[in-house]
N, C-alpha and C positions, 0 to 999 in steps of 0.2 A: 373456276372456283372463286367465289367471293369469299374476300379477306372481310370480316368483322372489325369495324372499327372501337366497337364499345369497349372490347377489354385491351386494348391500347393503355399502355401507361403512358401518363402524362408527362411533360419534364416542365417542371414549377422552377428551377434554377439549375446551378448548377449544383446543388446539394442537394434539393428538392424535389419529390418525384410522388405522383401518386397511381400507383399501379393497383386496379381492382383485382387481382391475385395476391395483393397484400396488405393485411389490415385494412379490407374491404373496400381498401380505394382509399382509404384518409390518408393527404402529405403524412411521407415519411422521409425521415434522410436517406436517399441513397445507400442502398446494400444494407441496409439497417429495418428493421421494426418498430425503431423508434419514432413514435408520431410527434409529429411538429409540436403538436398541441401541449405535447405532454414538456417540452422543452421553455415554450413561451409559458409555462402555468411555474414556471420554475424562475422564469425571468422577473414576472411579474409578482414573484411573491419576494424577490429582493435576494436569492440568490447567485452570489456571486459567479461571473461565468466561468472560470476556473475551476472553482463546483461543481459547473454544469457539465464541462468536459472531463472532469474528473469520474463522476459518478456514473457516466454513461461509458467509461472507460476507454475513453481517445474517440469513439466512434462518432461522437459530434466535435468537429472541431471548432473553435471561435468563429471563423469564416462560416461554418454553416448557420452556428445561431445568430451569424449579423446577417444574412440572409434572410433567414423567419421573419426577426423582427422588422425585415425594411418589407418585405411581402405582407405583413400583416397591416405595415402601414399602409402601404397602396390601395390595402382593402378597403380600408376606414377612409381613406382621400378620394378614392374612386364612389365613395357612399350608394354604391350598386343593391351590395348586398343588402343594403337597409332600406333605399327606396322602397323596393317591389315587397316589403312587408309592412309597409310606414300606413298606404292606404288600406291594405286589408283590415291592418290594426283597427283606424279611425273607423271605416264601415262596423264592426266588429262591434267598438262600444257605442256607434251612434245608436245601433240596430239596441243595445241594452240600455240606452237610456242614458251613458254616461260620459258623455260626449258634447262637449259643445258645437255646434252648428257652424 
């Protein structure tokens, strides 16, 4: 019998996990629903993380949102995920005109 690896959930850390049986694959904490995203949009709009563990009611602990935020860095430092969009962009406007050569 072949084992299917696509619906394998991921382990993004040790609080992080994105499992396509839950919130359709987007990071979540760990035994939670809570998406990552939703915690960093929390972060970055200047609420304090005490708030943040407060409001999600202990299920994100500090240690997980200092996890996100060093993951999210790696994103940005690793600049993968923006590359491989950088030149479609550049083709994109040159094809409209609005692009410098």
């Amino acid at each position: 019998m072949k084992v299917s690896r696509k619906h394998q959930p991921v382990t993004l850390g040790a609080y992080i996990v994105a499992d396509p049986k839950v919130c359709h694959g987007k990071p979540t904490f760990k035994g939670t629903r809570v998406m990552v995203f939703q915690v960093l949009e929390q972060v970055a709009s200047g609420t304090p993380w005490e708030r943040i563990v407060w409001s999600w009611r202990g299920k994100v602990p500090m240690e997980a949102i200092t996890e996100a935020v060093k993951l999210a860095s790696r994103l940005f430092q690793e600049g993968e995920v923006f590359q491989a969009h950088a030149g479609h962009r550049r083709e994109h406007l040159r094809d409209r005109g609005l692009a410098a050569a």
